[in-house]
C-alpha atoms as an extended CHARMM CRD file, in Angstrom:
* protein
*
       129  EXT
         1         1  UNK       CA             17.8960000000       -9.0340000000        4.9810000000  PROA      1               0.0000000000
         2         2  UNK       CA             19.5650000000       -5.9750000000        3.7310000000  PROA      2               0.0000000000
         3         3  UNK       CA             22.4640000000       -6.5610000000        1.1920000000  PROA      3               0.0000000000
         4         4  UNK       CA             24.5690000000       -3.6640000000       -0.6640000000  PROA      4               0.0000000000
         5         5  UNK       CA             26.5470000000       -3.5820000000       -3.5740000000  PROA      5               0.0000000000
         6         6  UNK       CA             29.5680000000       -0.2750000000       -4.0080000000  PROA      6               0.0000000000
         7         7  UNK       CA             31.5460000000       -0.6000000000       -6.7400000000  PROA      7               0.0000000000
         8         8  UNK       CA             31.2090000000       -0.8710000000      -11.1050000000  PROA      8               0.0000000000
         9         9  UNK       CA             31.0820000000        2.1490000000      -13.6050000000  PROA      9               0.0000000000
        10        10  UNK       CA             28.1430000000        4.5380000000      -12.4040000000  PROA      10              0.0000000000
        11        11  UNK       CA             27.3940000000        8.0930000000      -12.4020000000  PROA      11              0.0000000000
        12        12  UNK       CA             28.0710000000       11.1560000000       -9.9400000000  PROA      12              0.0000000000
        13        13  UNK       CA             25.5580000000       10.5470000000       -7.0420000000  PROA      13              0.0000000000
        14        14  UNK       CA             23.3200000000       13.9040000000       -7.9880000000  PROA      14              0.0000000000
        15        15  UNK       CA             22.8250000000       12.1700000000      -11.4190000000  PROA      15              0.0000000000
        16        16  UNK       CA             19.1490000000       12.6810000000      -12.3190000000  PROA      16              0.0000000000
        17        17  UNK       CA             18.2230000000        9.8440000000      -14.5270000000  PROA      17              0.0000000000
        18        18  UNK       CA             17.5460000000       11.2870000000      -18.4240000000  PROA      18              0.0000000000
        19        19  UNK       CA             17.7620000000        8.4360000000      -20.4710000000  PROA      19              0.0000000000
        20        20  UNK       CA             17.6360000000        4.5900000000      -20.3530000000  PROA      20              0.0000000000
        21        21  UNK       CA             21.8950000000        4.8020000000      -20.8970000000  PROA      21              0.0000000000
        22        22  UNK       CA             22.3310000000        4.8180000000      -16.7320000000  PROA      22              0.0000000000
        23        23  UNK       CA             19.5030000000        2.3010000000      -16.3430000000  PROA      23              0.0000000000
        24        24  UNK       CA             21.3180000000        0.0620000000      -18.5840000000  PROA      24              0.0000000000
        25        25  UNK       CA             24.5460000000        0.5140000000      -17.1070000000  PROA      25              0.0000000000
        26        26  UNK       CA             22.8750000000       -0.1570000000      -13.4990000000  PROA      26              0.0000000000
        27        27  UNK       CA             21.1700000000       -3.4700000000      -14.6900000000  PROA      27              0.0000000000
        28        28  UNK       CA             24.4830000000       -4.7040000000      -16.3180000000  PROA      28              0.0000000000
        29        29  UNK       CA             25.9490000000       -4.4370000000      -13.4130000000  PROA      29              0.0000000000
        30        30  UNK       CA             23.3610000000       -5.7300000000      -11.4210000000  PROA      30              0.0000000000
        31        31  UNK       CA             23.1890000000       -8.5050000000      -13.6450000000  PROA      31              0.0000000000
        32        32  UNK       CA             27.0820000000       -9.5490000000      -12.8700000000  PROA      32              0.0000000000
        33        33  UNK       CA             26.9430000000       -8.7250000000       -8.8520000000  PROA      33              0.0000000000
        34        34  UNK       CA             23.2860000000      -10.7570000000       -8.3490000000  PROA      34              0.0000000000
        35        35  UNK       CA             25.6580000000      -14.0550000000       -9.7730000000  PROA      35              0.0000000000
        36        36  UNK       CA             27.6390000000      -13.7820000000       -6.4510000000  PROA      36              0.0000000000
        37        37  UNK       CA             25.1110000000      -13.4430000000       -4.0110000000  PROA      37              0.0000000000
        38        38  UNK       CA             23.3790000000      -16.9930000000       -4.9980000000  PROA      38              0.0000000000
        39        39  UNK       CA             20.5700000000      -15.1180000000       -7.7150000000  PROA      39              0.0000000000
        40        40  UNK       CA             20.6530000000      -16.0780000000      -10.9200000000  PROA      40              0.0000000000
        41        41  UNK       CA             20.5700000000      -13.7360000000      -13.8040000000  PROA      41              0.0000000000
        42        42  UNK       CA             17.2620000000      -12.3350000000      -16.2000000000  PROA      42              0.0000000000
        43        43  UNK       CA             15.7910000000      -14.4010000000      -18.9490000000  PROA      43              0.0000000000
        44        44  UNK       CA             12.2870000000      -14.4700000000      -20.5960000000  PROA      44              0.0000000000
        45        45  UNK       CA              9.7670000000      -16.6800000000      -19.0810000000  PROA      45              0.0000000000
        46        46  UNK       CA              7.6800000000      -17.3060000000      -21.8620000000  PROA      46              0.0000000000
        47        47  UNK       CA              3.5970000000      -15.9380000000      -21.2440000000  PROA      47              0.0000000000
        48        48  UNK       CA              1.8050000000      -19.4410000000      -19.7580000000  PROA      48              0.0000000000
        49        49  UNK       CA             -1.9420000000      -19.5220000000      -20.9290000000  PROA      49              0.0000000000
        50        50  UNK       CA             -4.2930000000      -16.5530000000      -20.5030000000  PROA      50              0.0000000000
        51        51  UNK       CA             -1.2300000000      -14.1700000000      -19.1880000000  PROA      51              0.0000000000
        52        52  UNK       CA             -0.3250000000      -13.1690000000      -22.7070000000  PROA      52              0.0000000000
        53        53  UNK       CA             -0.0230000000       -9.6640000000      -23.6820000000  PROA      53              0.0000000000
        54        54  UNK       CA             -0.6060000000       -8.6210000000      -27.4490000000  PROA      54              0.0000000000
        55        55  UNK       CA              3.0950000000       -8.2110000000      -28.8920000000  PROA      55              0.0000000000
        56        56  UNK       CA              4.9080000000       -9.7580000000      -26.0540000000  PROA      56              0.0000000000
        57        57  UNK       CA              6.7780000000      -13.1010000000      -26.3430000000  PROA      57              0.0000000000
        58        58  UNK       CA              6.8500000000      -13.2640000000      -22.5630000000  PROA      58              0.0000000000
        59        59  UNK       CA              8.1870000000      -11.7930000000      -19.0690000000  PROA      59              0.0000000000
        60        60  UNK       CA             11.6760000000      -11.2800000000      -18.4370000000  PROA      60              0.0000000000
        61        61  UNK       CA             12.2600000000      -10.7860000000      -14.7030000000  PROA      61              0.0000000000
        62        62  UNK       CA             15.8330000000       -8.6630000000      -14.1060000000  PROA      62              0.0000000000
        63        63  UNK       CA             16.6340000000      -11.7300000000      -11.6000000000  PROA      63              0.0000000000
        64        64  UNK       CA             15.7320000000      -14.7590000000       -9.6080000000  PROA      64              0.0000000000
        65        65  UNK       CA             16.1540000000      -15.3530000000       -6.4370000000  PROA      65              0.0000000000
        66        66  UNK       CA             18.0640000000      -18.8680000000       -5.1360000000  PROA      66              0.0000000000
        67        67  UNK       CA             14.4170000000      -20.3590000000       -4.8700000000  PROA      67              0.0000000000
        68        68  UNK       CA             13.0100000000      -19.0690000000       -7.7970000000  PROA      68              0.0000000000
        69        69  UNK       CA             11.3620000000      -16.0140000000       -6.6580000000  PROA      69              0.0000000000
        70        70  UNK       CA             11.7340000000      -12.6920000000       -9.7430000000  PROA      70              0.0000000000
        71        71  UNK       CA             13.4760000000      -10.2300000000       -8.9830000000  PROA      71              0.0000000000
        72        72  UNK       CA             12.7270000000       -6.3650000000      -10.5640000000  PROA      72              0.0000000000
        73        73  UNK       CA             15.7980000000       -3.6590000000      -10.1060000000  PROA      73              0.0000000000
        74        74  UNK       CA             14.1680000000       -0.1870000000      -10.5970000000  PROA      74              0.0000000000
        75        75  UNK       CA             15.5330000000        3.5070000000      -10.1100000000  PROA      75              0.0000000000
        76        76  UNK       CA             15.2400000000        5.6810000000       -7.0220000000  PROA      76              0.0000000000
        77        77  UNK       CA             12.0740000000        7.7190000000       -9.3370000000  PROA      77              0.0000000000
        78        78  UNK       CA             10.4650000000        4.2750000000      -10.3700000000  PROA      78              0.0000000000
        79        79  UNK       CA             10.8680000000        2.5060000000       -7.0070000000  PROA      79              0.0000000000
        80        80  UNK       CA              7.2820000000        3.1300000000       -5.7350000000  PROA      80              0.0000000000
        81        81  UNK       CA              5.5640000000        3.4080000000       -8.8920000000  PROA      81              0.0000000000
        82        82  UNK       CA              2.8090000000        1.5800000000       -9.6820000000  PROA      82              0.0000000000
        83        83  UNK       CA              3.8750000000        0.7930000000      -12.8570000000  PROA      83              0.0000000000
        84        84  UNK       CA              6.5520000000       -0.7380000000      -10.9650000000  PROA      84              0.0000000000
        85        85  UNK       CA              4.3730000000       -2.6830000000       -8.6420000000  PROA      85              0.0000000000
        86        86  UNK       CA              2.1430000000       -4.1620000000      -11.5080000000  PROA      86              0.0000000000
        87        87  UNK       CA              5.3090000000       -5.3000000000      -13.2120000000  PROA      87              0.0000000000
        88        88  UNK       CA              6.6060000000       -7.2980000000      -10.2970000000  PROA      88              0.0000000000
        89        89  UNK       CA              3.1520000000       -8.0930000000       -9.0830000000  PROA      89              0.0000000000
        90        90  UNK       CA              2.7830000000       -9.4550000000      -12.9160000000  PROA      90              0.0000000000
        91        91  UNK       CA              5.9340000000      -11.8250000000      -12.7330000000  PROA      91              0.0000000000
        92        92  UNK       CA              4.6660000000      -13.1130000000       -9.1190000000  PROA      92              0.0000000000
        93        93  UNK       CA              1.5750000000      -14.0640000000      -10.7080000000  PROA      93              0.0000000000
        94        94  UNK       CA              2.8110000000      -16.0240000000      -14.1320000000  PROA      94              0.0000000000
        95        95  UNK       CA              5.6840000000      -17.6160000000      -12.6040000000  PROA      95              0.0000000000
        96        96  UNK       CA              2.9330000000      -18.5590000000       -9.7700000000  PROA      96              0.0000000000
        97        97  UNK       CA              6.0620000000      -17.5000000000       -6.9820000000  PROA      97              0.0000000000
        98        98  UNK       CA              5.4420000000      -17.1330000000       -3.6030000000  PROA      98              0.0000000000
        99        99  UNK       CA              6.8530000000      -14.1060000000       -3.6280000000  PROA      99              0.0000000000
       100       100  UNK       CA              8.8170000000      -11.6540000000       -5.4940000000  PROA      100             0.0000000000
       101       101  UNK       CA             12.1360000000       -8.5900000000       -4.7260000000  PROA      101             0.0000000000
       102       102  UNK       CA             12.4300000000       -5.2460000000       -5.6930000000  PROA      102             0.0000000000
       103       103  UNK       CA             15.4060000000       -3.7600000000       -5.3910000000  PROA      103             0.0000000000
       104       104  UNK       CA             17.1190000000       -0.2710000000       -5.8280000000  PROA      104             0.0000000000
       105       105  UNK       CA             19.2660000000        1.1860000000       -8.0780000000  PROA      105             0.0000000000
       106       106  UNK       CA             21.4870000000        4.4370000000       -7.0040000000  PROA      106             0.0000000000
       107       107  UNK       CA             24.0290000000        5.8630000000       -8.3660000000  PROA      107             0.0000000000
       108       108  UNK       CA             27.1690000000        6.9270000000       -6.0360000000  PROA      108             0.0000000000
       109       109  UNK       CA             30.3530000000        8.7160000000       -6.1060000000  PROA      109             0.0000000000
       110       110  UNK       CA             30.5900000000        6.8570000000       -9.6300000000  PROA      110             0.0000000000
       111       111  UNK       CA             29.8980000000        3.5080000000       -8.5230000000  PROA      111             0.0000000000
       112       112  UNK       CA             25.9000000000        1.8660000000       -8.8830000000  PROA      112             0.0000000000
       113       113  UNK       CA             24.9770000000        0.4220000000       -5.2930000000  PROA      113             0.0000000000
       114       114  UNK       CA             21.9780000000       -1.9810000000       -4.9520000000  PROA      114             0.0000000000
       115       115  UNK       CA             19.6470000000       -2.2660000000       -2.0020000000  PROA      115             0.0000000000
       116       116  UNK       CA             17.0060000000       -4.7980000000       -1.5360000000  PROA      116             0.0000000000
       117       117  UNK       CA             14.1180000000       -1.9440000000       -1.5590000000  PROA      117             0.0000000000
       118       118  UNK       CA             11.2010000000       -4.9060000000       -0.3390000000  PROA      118             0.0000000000
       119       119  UNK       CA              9.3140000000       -7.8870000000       -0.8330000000  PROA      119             0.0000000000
       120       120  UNK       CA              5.9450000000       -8.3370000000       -2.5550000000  PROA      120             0.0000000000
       121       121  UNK       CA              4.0300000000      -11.7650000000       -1.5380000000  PROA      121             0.0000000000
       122       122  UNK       CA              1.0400000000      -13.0030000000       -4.3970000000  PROA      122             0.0000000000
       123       123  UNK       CA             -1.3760000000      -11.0440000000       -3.5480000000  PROA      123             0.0000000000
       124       124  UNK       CA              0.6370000000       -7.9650000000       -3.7260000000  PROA      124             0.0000000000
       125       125  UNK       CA              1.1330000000       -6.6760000000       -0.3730000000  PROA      125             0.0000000000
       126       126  UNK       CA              4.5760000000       -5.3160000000        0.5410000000  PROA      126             0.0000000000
       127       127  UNK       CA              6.6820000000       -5.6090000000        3.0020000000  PROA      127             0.0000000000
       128       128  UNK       CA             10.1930000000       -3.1540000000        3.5980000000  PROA      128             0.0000000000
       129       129  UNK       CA             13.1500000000       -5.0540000000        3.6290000000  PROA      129             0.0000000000
C-alpha cells in the first residue's frame, strides 16, 4: 500500500533540513492530511508500568492507524536511523500493537509529500512498503 500526499506550505525540494521549523511545518500538515485517509491524529499515550522514562509523561505517536497501529513521520536524513527505529519500535511495544508505520517526509516544489516509507511488526523487523 503506497499512498502520497502533494500539496500544503513546504519548502523548495533541495531544502536541506536546518532546524526543527520545516519538521514542524511537515508534521502539521501531516497531522491534517492523515484525518482523510481514515488515521487519526497524535496524542500522548501515557507510559503503562515498567515503560517509563525519567522526565517523560508518556509516548506521543505522530499518528494511528484505523486499527490502532502508531504511526512515526520522520525526514528523508532520519528515515533509517536507528534512533528512528527505537522510537517506533518503542511505541509498538507500550501500546502492545501488532505493528507500527513509518512514513516519509519530503519537501517538493513547495509542497510537503508523504510516503508510507514501511512497516515494523513487534519484534522489530521491517518490511518496505
Amino acid at each position: 500500500m503506497r499512498r502520497e500526499y502533494d500539496g500544503g506550505p513546504g519548502p523548495n525540494p533541495y531544502w536541506k533540513p536546518r532546524n526543527s521549523a520545516n519538521g514542524n511545518r511537515a508534521h502539521d500538515a501531516f497531522n491534517e492530511w492523515q484525518l482523510t485517509i481514515g488515521y487519526a491524529a497524535g496524542r500522548e499515550i501515557p507510559w503503562p508500568a515498567g515503560h517509563r522514562l525519567e522526565g517523560s509523561t508518556g509516548i506521543t505517536p505522530d499518528g494511528f492507524t484505523p486499527d490502532g497501529a502508531p504511526v512515526e513521520l520522520k525526514s528523508g536524513h532520519a528515515l533509517h536511523s536507528k534512533a528512528s527505529r527505537r522510537q517506533l519500535h518503542k511505541a509498538i511495544s507500550v501500546l502492545d500493537a501488532q505493528y507500527g508505520e513509518m512514513w516519509l517526509w519530503v519537501a517538493d516544489s513547495g509542497n510537503f509529500r508523504f510516503t508510507l516509507a514501511y512497516r515494523m511488526d513487534r519484534e522489530g523487523n521491517v518490511t518496505a512498503a
